[in-house]
Each structure stands twice: as C-alpha cells, then as structure tokens.
N, C-alpha and C positions, 0 to 999 in steps of 0.2 A: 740397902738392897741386899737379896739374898740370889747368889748366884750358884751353880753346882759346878764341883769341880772335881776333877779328874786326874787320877795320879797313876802314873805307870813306873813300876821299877828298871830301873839302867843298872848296867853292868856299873855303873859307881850315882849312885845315887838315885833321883828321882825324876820324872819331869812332871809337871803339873799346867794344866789347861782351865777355862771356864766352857764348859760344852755352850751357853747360848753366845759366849762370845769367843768365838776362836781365835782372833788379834791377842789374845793376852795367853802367853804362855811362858813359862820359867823353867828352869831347872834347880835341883836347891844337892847338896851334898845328904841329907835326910828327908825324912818325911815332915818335919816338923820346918826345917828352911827351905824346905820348897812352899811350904803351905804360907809363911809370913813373907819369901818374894813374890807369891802368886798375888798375895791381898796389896802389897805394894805396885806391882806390876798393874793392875787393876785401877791404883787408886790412882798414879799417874795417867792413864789411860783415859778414866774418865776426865782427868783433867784437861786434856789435848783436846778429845771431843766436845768440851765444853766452851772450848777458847776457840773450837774451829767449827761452832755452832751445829756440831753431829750430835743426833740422837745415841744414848748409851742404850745398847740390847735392852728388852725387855725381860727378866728372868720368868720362863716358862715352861721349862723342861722336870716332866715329871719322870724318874728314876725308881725302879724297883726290880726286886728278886723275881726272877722266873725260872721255875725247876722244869728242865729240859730232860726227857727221858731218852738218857745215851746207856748203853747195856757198856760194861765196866771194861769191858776187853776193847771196848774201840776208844778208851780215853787214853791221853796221854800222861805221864806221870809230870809233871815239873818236881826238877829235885834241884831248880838253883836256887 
C-alpha cells in the first residue's frame, strides 16, 4: 500500500507522519531516517491492527501544488 507522508524539519532533525494515518509518526535524525522509521513505524502498526482485528486506513489523500498569489512584501523570508 501506498501511503503519503509528511516531513517537517526540527531544530535537529525531522519528523515524519502518514496524513491518512496519523497514529504513525517518528522522528529520524535526517530525512532519509526518519523516512526508513516512518515505513517501520507503519509496518509494526499494521501489524497491531491486524492482531487487534482494526481496519488499516485507507490511503486516499490526494496532494498537490497550488500557486497562491501573495504580492512579495507580505511573505516571510525563512533563512534557517
């Protein structure tokens, strides 16, 4: 199954989510080990719902770009 996930940067590291299922979240020290505890974290997860007869989310959440017209003086700059 194909799930979407969700990675926001920390003052040291990362944390990572699956938006249809928000029970599974990690934190990983980069981008790359938060991504292999999130699929871990996930893959126990299903296992518990499976042993406790729950249904695992559906993956159905569609994700994409949308250009938002904000005039340049009212954006903020991120410089961390």
């Amino acid at each position: 199954m194909k799930f979407t996930a969700c990675y926001t940067k920390l003052e040291h590291g990362y944390m990572g989510k699956l938006l249809e299922w928000p029970t599974v979240i990690t934190e990983g020290d980069d981008l790359e080990d938060c991504r292999d505890l999130l699929v871990e974290a996930a893959t126990e997860m299903a296992e518990l719902y499976k042993d406790e007869g729950m249904n695992i989310p559906y993956p159905s959440i569609v994700v994409e770009t949308v250009n938002i017209p904000v005039k340049e003086e009212a954006m903020l700059v991120n410089v961390g």
